[in-house]
N, C-alpha and C positions, 0 to 999 in steps of 0.2 A: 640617242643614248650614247652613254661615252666611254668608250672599250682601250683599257690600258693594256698593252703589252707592253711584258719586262721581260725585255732577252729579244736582242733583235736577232738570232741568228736563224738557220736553215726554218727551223720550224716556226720558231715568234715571225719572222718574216715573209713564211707563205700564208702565214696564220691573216697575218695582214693583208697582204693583195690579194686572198683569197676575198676576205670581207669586204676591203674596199671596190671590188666590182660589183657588186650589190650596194649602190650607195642609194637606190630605191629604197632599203632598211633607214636611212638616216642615221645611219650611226658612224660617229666620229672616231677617229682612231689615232689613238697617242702611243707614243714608242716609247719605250727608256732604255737608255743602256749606259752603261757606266762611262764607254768610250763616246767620243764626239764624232769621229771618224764614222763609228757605226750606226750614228742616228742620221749624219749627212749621208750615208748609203741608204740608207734606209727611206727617209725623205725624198733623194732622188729617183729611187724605185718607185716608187708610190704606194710603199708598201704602209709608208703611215702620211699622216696629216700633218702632225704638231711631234717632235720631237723633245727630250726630256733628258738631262744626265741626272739631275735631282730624284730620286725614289716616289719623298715627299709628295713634288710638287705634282708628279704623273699619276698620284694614285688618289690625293684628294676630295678632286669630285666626279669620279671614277664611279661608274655602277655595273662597269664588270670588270673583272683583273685578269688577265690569264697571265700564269706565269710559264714563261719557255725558257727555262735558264736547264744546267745541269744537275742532278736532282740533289746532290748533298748543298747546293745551293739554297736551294729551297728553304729552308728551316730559319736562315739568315736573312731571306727574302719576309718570310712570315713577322718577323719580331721587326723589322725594319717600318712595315707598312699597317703593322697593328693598328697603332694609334690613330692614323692618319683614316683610314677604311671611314667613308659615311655609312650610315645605319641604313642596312637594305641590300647591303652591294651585295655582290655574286663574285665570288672569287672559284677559281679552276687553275687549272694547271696542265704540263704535257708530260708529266716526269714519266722515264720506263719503269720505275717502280714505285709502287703505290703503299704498301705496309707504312714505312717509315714517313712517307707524307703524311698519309691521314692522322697516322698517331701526332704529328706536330699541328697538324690545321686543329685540332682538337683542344691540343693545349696553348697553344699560341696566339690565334686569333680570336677576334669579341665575339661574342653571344651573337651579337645584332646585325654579323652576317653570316652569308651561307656558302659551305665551301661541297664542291663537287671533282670529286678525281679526276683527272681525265690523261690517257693516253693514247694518242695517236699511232694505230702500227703501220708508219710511211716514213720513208727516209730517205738519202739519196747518199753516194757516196763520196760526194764533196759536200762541205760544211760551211758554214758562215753565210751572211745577210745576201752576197754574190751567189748565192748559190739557190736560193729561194726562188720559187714560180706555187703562182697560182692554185695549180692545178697538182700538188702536189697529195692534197687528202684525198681528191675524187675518187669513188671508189672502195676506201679504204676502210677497215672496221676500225671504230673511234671507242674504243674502251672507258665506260663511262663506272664511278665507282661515286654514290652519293655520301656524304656524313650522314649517320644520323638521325642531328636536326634539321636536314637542306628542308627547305620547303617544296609540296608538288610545283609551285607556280616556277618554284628558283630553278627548279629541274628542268621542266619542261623551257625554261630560258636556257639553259647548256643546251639542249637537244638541239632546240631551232639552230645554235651557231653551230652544232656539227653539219647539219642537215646545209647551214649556208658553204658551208665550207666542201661542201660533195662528201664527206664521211658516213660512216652507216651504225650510230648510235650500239652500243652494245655494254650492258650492264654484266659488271662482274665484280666479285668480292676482292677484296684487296691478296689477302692471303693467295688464294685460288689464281687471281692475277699474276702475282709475281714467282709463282711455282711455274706453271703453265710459258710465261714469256722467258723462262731460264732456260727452257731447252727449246722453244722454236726461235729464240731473238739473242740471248748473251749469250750462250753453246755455242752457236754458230760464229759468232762475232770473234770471239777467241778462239775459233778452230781456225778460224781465217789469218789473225795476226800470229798463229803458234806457225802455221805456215813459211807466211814470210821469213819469219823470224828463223825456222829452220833453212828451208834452201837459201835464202840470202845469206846466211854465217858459209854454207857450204865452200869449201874452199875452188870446186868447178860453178860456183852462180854464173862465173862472167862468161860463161859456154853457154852453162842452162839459161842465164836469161834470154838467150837466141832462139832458145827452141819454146821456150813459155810461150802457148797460144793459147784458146780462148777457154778451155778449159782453166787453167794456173790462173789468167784474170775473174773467172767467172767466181771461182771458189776462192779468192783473195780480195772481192772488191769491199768486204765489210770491212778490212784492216785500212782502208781508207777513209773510216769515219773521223770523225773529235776523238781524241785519246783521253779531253778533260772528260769530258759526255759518259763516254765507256766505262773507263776508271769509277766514275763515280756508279755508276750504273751498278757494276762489280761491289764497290763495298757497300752498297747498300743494301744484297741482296745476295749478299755469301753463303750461307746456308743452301740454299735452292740450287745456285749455280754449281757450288761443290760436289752434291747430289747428284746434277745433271752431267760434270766431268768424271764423276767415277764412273758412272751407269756407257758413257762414251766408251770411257779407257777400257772395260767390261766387254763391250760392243765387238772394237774396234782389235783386244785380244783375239776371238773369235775369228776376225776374220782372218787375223794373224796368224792361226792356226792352220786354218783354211786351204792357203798359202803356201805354209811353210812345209805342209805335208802332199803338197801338191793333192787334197780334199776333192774326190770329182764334187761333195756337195757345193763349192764355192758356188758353181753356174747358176744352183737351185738355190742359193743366199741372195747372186747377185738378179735372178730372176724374181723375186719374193721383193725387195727394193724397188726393183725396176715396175712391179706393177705399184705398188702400196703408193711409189710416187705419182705413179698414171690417173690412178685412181684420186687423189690428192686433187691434179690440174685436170681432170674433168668436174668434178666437183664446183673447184675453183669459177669456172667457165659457165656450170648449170644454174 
């Protein structure tokens, strides 16, 4: 079978050397990416086969698509590869949010194939085709969100490639999806760069970055991501996230409070966190 990825970066990229160690499956794996540079990384990784800067000519005789680009992409990706899709394919994708995809897989692509959501929740916080391994889905719940018309047969083909990939299949509605990833996945992601952004302008950083240890890194590595990725991440899913910053700034008054009235309850606030999170990574672990 012949599995096109479009977007060769962190994710289309492990997406890749994920499959290709499984080449018991037989299936062939084509890259595309607009730059050349990044299909010769990509190639020399082994993260594909046959390399492609053409859309066209990668997606042709293609009977699966995944598209790993960043998600306001996407919609440009769909009208581009319309035409071209043979009847039968299977098209997916890794976007962090899912609303605004399926409403264009709906109207963008033909009848005569079938599109299945999908987001991966794995990342790392370095980006680009360099930065891809393997073993990056193992593990990881693979948010799966069908059209539709998908067919059982077309479904259970996404399953198996999450399943090849070490991911752990998880069906959810698109709405419910990108509510839900606003406050455990983009919340966080901009709590991180409002960070930076604050002590870095600070006019002592070049002191405080002396004393930053591994807390300041730990709580700052998601402002390390793709800023195109994020960005787009953000306006396509403003509503949810907005919600999820006020209900924060709500929060995080409180504890401002807390604080500033020297509250003996802080300890009981930050002991109530401190198990919910406990509770959270035994879970995790069970």
């Amino acid at each position: 079978m012949r599995v096109t990825i479009v977007g060769l970066g962190l994710i289309g990229g492990s997406i890749g050397l994920a499959l290709r160690q499984g080449k018991k499956y037989g299936w062939e794996i084509v890259g595309y990416s607009r730059r050349q540079e990044t299909v010769a990384n990509a190639l020399s990784s082994g993260a594909i086969e046959r390399g492609e800067t053409n859309l066209k000519d990668a997606v042709k005789q293609a009977e699966f698509v995944i598209i790993a680009t960043p998600v306001l992409t996407v919609k440009e990706i769909f009208s581009k590869i319309a035409p071209y899709l043979p009847s039968g394919c299977i098209v997916t994708d890794t976007a962090s949010t899912k609303v605004q995809v399926m409403k264009w897989a709906e109207e963008i692509l033909p009848p005569t194939v079938d599109f299945v959501g999908g987001h991966p929740m794995a990342g790392r916080e370095t980006y680009g085709i360099k930065a891809a391994k393997a073993e990056l889905f193992r593990g990881c719940t693979y948010c799966l969100t069908p059209s539709e018309k998908a067919s059982p047969k077309s479904i259970d083909k996404v399953i198996g490639m999450v399943k090849k990939l070490g991911g752990i299949p998880f069906f959810i509605d698109a709405q419910e999806h990108d509510n839900l990833v606003a406050g455990i996945s983009h919340l966080p992601m901009l709590l991180s760069a409002a960070l930076v952004s604050l002590t870095t302008k600070n006019p002592s950083w070049s002191k405080m970055s002396k004393l930053a240890a591994s807390g300041y890194h730990d709580l700052t590595r998601l402002a390390s991501g793709s800023p195109e990725v994020n960005s787009h991440i953000c306006f396509s899913n403003q509503e949810a996230i907005v919600n999820w910053i006020d209900k924060f700034s709500q929060e995080l008054e409180r504890y401002r409070q807390l604080v500033a009235k020297g509250d003996k309850r802080l300890e009981q606030a930050l002991t109530e966190a401190n198990k919910a999170r406990q509770e959270w990574l035994n879970n995790l672990s069970a």
